[in-house]
Each structure stands twice: as structure tokens, then as C-alpha cells.
KEGU-675124 format. One record per residue (C-alpha): residue number from 1; x, y, z; residue in three letters. Coordinates in steps of 0.05 Angstrom, whole numbers, padded with zeros to 5 digits. Example, Ala and Ser with C-alpha at 12.3 -4.5 7.8 and 13.67 -1.06 7.14 Angstrom:
<nodes>
[node 1, [00246, -00090, 00156], 'ALA']
[node 2, [00273, -00021, 00143], 'SER']
</nodes>
This chain:
<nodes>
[node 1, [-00109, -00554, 00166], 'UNK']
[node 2, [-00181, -00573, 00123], 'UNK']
[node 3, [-00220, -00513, 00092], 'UNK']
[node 4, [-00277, -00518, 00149], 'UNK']
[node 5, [-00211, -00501, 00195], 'UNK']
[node 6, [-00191, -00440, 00155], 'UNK']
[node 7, [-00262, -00415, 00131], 'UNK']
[node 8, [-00271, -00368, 00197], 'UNK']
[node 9, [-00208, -00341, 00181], 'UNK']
[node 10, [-00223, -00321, 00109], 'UNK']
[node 11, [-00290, -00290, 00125], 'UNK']
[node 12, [-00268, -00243, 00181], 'UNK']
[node 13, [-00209, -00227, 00136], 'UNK']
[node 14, [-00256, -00210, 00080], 'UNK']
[node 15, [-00305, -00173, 00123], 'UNK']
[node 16, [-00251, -00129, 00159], 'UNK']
[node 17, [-00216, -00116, 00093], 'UNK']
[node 18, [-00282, -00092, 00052], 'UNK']
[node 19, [-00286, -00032, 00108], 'UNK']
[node 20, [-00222, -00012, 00089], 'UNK']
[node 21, [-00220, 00051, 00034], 'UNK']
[node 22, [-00151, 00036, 00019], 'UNK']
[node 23, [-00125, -00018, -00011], 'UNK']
[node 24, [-00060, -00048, -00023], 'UNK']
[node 25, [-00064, -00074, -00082], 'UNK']
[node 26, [00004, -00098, -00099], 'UNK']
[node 27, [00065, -00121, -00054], 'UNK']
[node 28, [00118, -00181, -00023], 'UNK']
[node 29, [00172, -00199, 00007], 'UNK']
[node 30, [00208, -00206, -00055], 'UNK']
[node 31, [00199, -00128, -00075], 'UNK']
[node 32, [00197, -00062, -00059], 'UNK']
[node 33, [00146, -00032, -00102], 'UNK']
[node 34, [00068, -00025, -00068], 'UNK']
[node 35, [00020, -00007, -00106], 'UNK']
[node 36, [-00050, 00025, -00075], 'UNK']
[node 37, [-00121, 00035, -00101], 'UNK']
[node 38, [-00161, 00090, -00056], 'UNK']
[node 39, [-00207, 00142, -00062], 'UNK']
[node 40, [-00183, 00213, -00094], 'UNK']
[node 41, [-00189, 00259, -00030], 'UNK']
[node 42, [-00130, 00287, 00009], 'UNK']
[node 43, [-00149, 00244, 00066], 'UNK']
[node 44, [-00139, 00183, 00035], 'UNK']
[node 45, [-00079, 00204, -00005], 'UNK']
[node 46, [-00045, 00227, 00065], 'UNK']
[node 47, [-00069, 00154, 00094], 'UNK']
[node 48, [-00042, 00119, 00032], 'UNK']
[node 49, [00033, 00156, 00037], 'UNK']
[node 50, [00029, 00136, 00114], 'UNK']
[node 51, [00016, 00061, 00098], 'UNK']
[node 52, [00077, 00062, 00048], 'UNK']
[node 53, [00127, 00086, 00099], 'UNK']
[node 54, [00106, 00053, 00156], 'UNK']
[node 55, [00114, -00011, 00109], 'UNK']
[node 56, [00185, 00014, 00086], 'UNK']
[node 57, [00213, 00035, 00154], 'UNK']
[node 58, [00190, -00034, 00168], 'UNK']
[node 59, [00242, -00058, 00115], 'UNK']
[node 60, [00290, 00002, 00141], 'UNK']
[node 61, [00278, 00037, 00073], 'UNK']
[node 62, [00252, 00111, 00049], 'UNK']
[node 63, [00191, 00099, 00010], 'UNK']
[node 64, [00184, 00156, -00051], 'UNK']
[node 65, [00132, 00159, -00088], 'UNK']
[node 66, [00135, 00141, -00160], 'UNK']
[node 67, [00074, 00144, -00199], 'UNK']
[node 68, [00001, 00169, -00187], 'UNK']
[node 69, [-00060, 00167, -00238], 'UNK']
[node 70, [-00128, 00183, -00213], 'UNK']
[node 71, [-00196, 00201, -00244], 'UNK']
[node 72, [-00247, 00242, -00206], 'UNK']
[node 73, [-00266, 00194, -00155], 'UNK']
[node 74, [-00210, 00137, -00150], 'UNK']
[node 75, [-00128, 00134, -00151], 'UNK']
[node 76, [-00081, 00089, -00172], 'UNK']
[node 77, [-00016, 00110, -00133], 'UNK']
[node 78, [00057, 00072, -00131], 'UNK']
[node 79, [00114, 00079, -00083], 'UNK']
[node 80, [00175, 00037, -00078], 'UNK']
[node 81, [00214, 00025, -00019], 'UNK']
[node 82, [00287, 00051, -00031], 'UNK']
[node 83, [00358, 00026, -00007], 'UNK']
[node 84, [00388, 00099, -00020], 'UNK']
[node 85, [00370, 00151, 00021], 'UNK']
[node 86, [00390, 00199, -00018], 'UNK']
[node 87, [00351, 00170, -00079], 'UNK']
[node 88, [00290, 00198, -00038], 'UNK']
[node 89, [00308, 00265, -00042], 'UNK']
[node 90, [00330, 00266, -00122], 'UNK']
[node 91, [00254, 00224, -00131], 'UNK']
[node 92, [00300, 00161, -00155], 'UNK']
</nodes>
């Protein structure tokens, strides 16, 4: 496909993605860790941890959290998507 094929594509991708307060920042097929940048407010913080495991139970996995740094206004969170349930409960 040429660029003037795939341009359309890139600019609604951009444009639907900037409304987005969430972002996932970090991920692949390859691993299991996702990293997010959002907002610091509950709400996003509950629709960041229901991203994560809808994206594990997508891979069959528990997603735990694993890290979380945040100033007053923005976060920084990790989760990782786990092979052993039981590592879930213990937090790894």
C-alpha cells in the first residue's frame, strides 16, 4: 500500500486516540507487562485497572498490578499479565 493509501488511516487513528485520557503507553505480543499514563483521579485509575484485565483475560492471564507513581495531576501505573494465578493473590 503507498502513504496517500494509509494517510486516512493514521489521521482518524490519531484523532480518536488524542480523546482518549488513558493511554497505553507500553505493550506487545512478546510481553506481559503494560504500562499506562492517565490522569490521577479514581475514575481513571478504575478505567486503567479495567483496560489491564480485559487485555490479560484476553491472553487468559490475571493482571496484578505492579508499580504506580503519580504526581498531583498525572500517573504512571504498571501491571503485568501473570501465568500463575496464585501469583496474583501473593502480588508476584
Amino acid at each position: 500500500m503507498t502513504i496517500r493509501a494509509l494517510l486516512p488511516t493514521f489521521l482518524l487513528s490519531f484523532l480518536l486516540a488524542s480523546c482518549a485520557d488513558n493511554w497505553l503507553v507500553a505493550s506487545g505480543e512478546d510481553t506481559n507487562y503494560l504500562t499506562f499514563h492517565h490522569p490521577n483521579s479514581e475514575k481513571a485509575i478504575a478505567e486503567v485497572r479495567a483496560r489491564a484485565e480485559e487485555t490479560c483475560r484476553q491472553r487468559k492471564q490475571p493482571a496484578i498490578r505492579t508499580a504506580s507513581v503519580c504526581s498531583l495531576t498525572n500517573c504512571t501505573t504498571d501491571y503485568q499479565c501473570v501465568d500463575n494465578p496464585e501469583a496474583s493473590k501473593s502480588g508476584l
